[in-house]
Backbone bond lengths (Angstrom), bond angles and torsions (degrees), N, CA, C in turn:
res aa  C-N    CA-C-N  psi(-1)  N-CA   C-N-CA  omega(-1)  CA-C   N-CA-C  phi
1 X - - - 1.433 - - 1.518 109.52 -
2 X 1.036 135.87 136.28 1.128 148.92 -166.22 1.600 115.04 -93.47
3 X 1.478 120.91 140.96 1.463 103.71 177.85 1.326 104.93 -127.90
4 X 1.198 112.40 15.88 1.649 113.30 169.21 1.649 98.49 -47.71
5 X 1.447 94.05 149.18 1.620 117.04 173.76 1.539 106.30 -115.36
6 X 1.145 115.84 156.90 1.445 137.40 168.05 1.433 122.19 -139.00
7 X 1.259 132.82 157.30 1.884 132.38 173.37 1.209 98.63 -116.16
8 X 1.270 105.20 140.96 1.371 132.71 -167.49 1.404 111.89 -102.89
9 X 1.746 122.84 67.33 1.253 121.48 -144.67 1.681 113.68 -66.43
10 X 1.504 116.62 13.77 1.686 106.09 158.58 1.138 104.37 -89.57
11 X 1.606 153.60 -22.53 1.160 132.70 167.01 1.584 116.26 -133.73
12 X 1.269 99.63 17.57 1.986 97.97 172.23 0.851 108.97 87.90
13 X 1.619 144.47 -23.72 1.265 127.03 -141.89 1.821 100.19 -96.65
14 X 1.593 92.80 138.02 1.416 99.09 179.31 1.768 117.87 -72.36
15 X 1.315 113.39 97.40 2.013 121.52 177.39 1.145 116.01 -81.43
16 X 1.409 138.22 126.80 1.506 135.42 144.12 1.342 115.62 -19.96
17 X 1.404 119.02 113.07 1.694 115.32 163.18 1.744 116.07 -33.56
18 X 1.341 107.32 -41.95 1.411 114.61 179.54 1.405 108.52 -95.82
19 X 1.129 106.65 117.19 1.406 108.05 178.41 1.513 109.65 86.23
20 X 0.970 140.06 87.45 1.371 132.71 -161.04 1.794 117.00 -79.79
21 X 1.628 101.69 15.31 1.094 108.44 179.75 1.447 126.80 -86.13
22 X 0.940 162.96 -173.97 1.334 156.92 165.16 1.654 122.06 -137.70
23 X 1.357 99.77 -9.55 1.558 110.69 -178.72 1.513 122.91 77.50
24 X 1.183 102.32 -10.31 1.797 104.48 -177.96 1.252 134.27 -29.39
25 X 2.082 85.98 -50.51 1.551 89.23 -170.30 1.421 103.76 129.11
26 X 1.357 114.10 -35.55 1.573 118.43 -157.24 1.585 105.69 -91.21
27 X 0.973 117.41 148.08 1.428 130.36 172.10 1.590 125.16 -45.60
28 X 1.603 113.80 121.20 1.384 94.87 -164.18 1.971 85.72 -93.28
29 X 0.906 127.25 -7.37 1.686 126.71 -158.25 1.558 95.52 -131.93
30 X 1.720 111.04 162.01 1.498 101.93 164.52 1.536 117.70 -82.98
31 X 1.290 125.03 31.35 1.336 124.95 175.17 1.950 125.80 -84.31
32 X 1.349 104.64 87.17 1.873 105.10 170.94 1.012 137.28 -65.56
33 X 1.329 114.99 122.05 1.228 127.81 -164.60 2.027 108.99 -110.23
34 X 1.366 95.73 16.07 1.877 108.59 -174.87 1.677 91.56 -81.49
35 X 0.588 141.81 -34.48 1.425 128.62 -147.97 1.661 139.48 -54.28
36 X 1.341 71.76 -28.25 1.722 107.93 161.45 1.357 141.49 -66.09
37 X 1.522 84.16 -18.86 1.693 105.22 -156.63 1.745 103.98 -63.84
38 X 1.340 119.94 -15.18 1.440 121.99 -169.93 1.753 101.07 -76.22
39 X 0.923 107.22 -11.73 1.474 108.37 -170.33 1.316 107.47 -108.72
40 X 1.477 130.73 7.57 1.436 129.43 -173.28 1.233 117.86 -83.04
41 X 1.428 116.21 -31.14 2.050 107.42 158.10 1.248 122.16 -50.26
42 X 1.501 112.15 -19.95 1.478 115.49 -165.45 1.811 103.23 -78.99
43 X 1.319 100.61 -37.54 1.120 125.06 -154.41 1.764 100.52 -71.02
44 X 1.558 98.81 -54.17 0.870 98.11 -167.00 1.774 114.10 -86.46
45 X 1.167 117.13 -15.78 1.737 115.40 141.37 1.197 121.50 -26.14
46 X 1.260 103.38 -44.92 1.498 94.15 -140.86 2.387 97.79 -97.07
47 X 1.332 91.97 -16.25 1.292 99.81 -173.68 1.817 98.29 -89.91
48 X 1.256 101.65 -41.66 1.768 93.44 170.16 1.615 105.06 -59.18
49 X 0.980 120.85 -40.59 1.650 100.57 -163.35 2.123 98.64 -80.13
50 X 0.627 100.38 -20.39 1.865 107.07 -174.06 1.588 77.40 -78.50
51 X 0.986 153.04 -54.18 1.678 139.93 -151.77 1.667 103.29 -98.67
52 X 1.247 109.11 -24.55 1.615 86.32 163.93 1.370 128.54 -106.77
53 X 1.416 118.22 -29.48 1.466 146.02 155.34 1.758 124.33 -18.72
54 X 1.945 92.12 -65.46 1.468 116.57 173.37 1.130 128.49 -98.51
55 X 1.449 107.95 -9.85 2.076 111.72 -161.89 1.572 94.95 -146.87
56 X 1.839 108.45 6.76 1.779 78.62 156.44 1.588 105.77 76.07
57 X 1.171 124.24 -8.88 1.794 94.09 177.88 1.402 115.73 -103.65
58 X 1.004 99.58 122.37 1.578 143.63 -165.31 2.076 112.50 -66.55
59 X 1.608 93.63 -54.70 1.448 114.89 167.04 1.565 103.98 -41.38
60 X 1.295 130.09 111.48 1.518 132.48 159.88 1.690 96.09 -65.96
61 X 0.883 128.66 -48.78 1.675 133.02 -169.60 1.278 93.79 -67.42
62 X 1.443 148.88 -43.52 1.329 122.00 -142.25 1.753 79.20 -110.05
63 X 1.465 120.76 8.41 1.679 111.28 -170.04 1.837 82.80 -91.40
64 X 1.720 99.82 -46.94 2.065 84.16 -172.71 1.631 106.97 -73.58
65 X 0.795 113.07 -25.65 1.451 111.25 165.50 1.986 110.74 -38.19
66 X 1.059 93.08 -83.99 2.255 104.38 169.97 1.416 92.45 -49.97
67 X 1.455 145.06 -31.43 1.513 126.65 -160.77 1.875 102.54 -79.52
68 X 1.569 93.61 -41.06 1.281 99.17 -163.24 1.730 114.04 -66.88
69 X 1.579 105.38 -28.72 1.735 128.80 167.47 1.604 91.15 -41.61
70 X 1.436 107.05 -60.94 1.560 101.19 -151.95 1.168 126.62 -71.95
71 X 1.798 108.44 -20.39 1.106 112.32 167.19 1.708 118.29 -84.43
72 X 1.029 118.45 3.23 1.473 129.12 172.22 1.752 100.98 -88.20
73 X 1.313 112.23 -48.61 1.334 100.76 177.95 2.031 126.57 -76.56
74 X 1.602 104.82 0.15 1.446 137.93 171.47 1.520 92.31 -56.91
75 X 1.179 102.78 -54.58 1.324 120.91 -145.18 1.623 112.58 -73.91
76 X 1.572 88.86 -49.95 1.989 102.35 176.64 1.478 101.13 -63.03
77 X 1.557 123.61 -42.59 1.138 125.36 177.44 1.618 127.09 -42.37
78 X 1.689 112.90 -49.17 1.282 115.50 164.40 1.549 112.23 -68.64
79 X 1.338 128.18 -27.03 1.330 137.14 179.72 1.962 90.96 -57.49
80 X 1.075 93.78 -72.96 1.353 105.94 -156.69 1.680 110.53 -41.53
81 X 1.471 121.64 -31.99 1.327 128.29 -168.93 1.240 107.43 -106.49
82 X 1.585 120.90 4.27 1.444 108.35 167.79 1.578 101.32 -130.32
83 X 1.155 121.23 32.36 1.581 116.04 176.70 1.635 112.96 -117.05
84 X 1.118 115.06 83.36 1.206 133.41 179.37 1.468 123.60 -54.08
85 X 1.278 125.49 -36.37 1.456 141.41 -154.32 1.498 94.09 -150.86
86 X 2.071 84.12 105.25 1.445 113.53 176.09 1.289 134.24 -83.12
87 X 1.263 102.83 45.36 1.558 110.13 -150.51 1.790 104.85 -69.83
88 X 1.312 104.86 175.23 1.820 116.37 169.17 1.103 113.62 -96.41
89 X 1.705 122.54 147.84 1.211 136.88 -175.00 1.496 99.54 -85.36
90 X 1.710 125.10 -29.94 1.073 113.47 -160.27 1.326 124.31 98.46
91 X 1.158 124.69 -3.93 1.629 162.70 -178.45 1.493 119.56 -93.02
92 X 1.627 116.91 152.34 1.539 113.79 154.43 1.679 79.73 -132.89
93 X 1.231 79.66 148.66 1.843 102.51 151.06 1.434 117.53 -72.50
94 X 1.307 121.11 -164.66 1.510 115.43 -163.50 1.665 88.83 -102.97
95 X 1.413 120.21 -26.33 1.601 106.75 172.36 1.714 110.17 -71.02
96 X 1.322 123.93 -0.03 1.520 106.24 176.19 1.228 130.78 109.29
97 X 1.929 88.24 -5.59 1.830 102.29 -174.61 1.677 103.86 -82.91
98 X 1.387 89.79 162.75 1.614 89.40 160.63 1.874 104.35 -100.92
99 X 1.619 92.24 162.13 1.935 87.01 -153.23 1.019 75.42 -126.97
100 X 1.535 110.10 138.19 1.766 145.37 152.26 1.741 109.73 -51.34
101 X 1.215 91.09 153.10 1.296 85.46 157.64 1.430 133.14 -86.97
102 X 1.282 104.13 -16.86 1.374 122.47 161.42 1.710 116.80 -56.29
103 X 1.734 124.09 -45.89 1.326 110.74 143.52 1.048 137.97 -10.96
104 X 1.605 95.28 -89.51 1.686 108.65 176.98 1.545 107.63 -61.84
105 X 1.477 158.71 -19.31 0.981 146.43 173.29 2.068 104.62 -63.82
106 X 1.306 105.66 -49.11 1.217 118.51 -175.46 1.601 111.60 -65.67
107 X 1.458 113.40 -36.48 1.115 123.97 174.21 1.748 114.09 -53.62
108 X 1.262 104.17 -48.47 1.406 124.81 -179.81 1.884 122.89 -55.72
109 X 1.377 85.74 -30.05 1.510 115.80 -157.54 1.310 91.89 -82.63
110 X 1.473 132.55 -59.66 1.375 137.94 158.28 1.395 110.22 -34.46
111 X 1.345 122.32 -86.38 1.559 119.22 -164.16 1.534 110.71 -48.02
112 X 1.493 124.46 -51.52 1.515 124.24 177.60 1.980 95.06 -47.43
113 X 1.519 138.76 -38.01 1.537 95.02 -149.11 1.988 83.60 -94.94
114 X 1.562 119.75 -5.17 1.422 123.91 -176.00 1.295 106.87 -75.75
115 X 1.471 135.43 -25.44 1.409 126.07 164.79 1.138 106.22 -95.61
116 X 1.641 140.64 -11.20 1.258 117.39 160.79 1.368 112.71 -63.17
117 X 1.179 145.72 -61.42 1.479 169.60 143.84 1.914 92.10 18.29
118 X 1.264 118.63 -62.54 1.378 106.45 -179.08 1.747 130.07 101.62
119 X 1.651 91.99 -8.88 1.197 103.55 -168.50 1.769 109.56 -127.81
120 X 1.268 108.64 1.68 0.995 95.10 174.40 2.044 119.35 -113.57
121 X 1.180 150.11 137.59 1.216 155.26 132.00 1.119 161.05 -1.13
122 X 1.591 87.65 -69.66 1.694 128.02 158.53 1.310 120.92 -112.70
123 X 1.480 118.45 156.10 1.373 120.65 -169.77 1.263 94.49 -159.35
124 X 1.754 137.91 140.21 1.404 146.99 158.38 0.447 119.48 -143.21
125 X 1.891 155.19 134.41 1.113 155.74 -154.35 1.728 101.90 -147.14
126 X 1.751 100.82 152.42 1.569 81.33 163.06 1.409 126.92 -89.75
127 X 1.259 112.94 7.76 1.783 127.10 168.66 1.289 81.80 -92.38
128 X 1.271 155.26 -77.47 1.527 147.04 -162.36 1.616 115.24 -79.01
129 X 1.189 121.78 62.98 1.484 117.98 -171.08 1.136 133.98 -66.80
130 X 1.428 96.84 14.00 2.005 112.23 175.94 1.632 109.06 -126.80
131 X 1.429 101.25 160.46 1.326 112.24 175.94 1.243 108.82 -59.68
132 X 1.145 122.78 115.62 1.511 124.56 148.14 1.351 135.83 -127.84
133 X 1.215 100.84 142.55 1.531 111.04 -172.30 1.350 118.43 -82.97
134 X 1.620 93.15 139.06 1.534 101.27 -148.23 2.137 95.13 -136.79
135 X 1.449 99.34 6.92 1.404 107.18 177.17 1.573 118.42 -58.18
136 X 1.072 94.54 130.27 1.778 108.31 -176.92 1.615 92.85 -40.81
137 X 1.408 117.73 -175.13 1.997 124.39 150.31 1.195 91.29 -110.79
138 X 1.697 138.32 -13.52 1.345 106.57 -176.14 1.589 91.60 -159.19
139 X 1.124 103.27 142.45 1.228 114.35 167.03 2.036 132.68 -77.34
140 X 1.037 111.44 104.92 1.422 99.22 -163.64 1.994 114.52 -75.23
141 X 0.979 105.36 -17.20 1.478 127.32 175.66 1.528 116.45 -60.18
142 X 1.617 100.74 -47.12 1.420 105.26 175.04 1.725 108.19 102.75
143 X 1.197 94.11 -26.04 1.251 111.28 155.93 1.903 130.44 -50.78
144 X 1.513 123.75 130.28 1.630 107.37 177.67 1.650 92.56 -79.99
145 X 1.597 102.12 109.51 1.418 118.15 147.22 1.665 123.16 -68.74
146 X 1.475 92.20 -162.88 1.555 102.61 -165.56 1.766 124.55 55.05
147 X 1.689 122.39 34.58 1.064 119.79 -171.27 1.378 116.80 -101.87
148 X 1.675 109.63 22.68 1.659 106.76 175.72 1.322 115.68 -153.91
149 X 1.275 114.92 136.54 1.470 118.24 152.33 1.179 150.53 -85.03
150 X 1.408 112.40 145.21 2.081 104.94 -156.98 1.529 88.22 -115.21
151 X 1.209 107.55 149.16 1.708 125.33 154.01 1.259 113.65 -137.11
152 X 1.466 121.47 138.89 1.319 106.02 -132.10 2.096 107.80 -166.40
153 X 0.793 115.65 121.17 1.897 109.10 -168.75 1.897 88.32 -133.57
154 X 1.675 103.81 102.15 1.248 125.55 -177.53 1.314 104.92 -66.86
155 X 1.380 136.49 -35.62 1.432 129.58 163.54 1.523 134.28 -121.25
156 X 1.144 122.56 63.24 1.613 124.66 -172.38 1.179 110.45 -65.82
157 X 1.693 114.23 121.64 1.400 149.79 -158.19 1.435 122.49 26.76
158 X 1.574 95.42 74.26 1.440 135.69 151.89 1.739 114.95 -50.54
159 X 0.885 98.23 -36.11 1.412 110.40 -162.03 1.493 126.90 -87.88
160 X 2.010 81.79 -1.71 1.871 104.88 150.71 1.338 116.83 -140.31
161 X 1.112 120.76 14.80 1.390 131.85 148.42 2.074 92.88 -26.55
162 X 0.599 139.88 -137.70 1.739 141.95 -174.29 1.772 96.54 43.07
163 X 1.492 107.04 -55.14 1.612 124.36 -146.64 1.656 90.90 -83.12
164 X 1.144 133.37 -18.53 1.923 134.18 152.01 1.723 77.21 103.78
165 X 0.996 149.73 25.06 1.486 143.57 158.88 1.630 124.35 -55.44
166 X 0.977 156.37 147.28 1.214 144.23 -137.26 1.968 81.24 -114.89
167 X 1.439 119.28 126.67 1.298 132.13 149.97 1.173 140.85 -119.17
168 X 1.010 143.45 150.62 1.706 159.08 -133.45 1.473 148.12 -118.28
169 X 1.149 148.34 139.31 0.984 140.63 154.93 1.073 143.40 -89.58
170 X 1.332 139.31 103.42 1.608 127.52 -145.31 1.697 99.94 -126.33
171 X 1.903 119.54 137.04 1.050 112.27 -172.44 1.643 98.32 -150.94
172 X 1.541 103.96 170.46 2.141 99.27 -167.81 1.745 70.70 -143.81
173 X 1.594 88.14 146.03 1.790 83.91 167.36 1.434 85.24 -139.25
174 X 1.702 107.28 145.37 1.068 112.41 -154.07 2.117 107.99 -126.07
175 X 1.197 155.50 116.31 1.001 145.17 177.14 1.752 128.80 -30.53
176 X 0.925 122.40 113.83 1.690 106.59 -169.11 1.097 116.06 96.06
177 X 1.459 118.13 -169.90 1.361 124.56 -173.25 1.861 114.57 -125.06
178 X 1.702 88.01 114.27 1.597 76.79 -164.17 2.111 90.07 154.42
179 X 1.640 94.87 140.95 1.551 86.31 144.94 1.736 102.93 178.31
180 X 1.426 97.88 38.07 1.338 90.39 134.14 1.333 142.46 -117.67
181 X 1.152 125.78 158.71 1.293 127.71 -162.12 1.603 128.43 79.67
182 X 1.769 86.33 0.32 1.825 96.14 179.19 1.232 108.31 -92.10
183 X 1.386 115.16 159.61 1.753 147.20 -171.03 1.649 94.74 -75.50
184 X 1.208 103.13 172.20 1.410 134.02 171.46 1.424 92.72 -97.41
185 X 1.521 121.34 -56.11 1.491 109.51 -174.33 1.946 103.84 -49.28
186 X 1.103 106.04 -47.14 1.700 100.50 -165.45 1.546 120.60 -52.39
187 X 1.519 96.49 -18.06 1.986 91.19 174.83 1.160 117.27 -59.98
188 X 1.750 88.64 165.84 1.931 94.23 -168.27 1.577 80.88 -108.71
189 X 1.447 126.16 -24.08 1.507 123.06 -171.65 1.975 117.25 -158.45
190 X 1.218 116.02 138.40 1.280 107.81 -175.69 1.861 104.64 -128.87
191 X 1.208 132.49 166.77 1.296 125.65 -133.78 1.358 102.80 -163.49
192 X 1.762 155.90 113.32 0.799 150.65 171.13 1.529 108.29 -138.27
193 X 1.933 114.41 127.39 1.506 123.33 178.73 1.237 107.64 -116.97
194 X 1.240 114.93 138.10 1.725 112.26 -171.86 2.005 95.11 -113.47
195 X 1.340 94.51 175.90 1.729 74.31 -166.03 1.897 76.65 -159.38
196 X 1.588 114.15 139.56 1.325 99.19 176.15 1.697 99.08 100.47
197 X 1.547 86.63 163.91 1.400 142.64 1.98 1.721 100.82 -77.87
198 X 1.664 117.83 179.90 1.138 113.21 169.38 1.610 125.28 -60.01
């Protein structure tokens, strides 16, 4: 994976040659995906009580951990139904694709609600193909945050999105800080959103 940097002279921001993402958070397109946001207590009610209620998990951290997923996948969701024009970033990811901007918007959409969330460390994407740290500076809970790692591909098969096929969000959350070289056995939780067709 490569860590060359580049500036992105419409808004400065310094991108990985590979992966043109950076993980920030910030918008690579003018496409908003906030709009929703008034409805995210609701949201997230309603997914805490389904995760401890029915499935037993006990972990408050590993519940905002799945809360914060869902509101990242909230997010691709409004992305997904108002992004009309599939254009190219001009980019491959580190698998070889060429990446939408709709990617990197979705990509973005994830990491912004995973460092809001507070609990997680690590962050990798396949638009972001390096570890990055995505740890709160402070925990508002009171709680010791930062106890998990995500690996994580914000849009699986984008690259027929055109063809109205139903595509995805796929994520591993992992204990600690770190996720490469980790197992599938080592997750504490794994996560898949399908989105589609139109």
């Amino acid at each position: 994976m490569s860590t060359a940097t580049n500036t992105d002279a419409a808004d400065g921001v310094a991108r990985k040659e590979h992966g043109i993402n950076d993980g920030s958070g910030h918008q690579c397109h003018d496409h908003s995906y906030t709009g929703i946001d008034g409805d995210a207590a609701k949201r997230i009610d309603s997914l805490t009580t389904i995760l401890a209620d029915r499935y037993g998990v006990q972990d408050a951290r590993l519940v905002r951990a799945l809360c914060a997923l869902g509101e990242g996948t909230a997010h691709i969701a409004v992305l997904m139904t108002n992004y009309v024009e599939h254009t190219y970033a001009g980019s491959q990811n580190a698998s070889g694709d060429e990446q939408l901007h709709l990617d990197i918007d979705c990509d973005n959409a994830v990491f912004a609600a995973i460092r809001e969330a507070g609990v997680f460390a690590i962050a990798a994407s396949e638009e972001t193909p390096v570890e990055t740290d995505v740890s709160a500076t402070s925990s508002s809970s009171g709680e010791e945050g930062n106890v998990f790692s995500v690996g994580f591909d914000p849009l699986d098969g984008s690259s027929i999105i055109d063809a109205n096929f139903s595509v995805g969000s796929i994520f591993g959350i992992w204990p600690g800080k770190g996720v490469l070289g980790r197992t599938g056995r080592e997750q504490v939780a794994s996560a898949v959103s399908l989105y589609g067709p139109r």
